[in-house]
N, C-alpha and C positions, 0 to 999 in steps of 0.2 A: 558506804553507800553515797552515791551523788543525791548534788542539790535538786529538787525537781524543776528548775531551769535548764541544769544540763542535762537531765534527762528528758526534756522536751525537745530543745536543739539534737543530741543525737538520735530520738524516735523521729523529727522531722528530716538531717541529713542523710537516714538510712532509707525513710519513703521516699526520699527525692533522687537517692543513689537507685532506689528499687525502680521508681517510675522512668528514669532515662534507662535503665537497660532495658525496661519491657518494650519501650519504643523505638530502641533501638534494632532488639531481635524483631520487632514487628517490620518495621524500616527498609531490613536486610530481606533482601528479592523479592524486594515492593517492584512490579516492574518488569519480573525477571523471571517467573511464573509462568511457563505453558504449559497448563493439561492438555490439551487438544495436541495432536499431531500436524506435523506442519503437511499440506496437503500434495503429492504430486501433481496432482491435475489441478488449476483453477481455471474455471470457465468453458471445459471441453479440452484444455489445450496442457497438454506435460510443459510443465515448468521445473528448471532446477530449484532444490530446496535452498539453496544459500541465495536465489534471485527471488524468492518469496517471503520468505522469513523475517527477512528485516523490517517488513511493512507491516510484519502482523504483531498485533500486541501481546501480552501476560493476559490470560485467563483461561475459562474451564473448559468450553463447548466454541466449536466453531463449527459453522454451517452456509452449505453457499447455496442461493433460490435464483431461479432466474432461467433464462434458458442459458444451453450452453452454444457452443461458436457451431450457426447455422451454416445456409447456404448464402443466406441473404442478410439478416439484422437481429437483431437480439441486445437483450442488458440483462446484466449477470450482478450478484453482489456476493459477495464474503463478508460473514459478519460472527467477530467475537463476542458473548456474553448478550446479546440482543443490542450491540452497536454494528451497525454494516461500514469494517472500515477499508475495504475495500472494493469499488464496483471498475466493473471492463464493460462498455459501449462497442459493438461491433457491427459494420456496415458494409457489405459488399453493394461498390454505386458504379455508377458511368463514368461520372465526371472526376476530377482529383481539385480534392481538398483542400485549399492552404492554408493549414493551422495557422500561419499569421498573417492570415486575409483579415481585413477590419472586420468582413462578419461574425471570425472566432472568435473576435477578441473579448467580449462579454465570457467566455468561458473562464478567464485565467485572469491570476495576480501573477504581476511582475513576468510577464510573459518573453521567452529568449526562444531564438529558433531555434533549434536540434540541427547541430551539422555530424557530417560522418556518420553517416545511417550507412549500417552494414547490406541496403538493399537500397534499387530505385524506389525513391519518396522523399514526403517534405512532414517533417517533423515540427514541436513547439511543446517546450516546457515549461511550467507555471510552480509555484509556493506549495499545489497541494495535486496537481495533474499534469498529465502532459494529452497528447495529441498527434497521431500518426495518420498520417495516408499514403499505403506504399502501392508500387504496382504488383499487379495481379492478374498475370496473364492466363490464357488456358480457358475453361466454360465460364460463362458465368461473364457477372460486371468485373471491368477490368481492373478495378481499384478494392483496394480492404483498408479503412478505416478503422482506428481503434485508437478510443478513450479511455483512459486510466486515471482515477479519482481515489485517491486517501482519505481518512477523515483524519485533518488536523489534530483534535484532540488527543489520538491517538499514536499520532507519528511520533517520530522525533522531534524535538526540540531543536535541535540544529538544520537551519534552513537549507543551506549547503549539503550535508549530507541527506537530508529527505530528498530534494532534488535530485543527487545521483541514483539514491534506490528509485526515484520514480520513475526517473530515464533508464536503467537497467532492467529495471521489469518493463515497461513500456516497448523498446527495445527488445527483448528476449520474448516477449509476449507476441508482441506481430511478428515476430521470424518464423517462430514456430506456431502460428495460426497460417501465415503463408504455407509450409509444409503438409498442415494439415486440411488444407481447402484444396490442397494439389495446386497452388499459384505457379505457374510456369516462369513469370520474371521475378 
């Protein structure tokens, strides 16, 4: 029989072996966890799921309120677990927008223009959004604007890569709301 000193130390080495594994399995796909379905549509508009997905967090319920992509203006949100961590801002106007006119500039941190827009328009991307106004020709006002907003908390950690998922969906979000508004340019 051991002293009951070493029998304290190994009932305490063994709760202490016990508690780092419980937190460890606890740990493991902390994160990584979707119950919800990643959604084809957000916002009225077919989205690929590998240009969605990366924005949306681990959890149980997702649900989007809002209107979806009118004729004319609307805000839409996507929201995990009762956080909304992603909202789409859509405007059909007259005029064209310049996300990096000083007027936008209260919208965004760290704010860069968007070059190489797969369509006529003027783009701007930001730490947690970007900002599109493409043309839109056909009935209707000639311009489609569209805001795309993450919530931080929720994103990734790497600023770098949220940016590109922002701009990817931002990007693939007004292509195919052009599409579906019938935009002629």
């Amino acid at each position: 029989m051991l002293p009951p000193t070493s029998r304290v130390l190994r009932a305490a080495r063994t709760a202490t072996a016990g508690l780092a594994l419980a937190l460890a399995l606890s740990l493991t796909g902390c994160g990584e966890d979707r119950e919800y379905a990643v959604p084809e549509t957000v916002c009225g508009v077919t989205m690929p799921e590998d240009t969605v997905a990366p924005l949306l967090p681990a959890g149980e319920r997702l649900t989007e309120d809002g209107e979806t992509l009118p004729e004319k203006r609307a805000k839409c949100g996507v929201t995990v677990d009762d956080t909304q961590v992603l909202s789409v801002l859509f405007n059909r106007v007259q005029e064209l927008y310049d996300p990096m006119a000083e007027s936008e500039s209260y919208k965004f941190t760290h704010r860069e223009r968007m070059s190489g827009l797969p369509f006529p328009g003027k783009g701007a991307l930001g730490d947690v959004n970007a900002m599109i106004t493409a043309e839109c020709g056909g009935s209707g006002p000639p311009y489609l604007v569209v805001d795309v907003r993450v919530d931080e908390r929720t994103a990734t950690d790497d600023l770098p890569e949220r940016r590109d998922r922002i701009r990817e969906f931002a990007v693939a979000y007004t292509s195919a709301a052009k599409k579906e508004l019938g935009c002629a340019a």
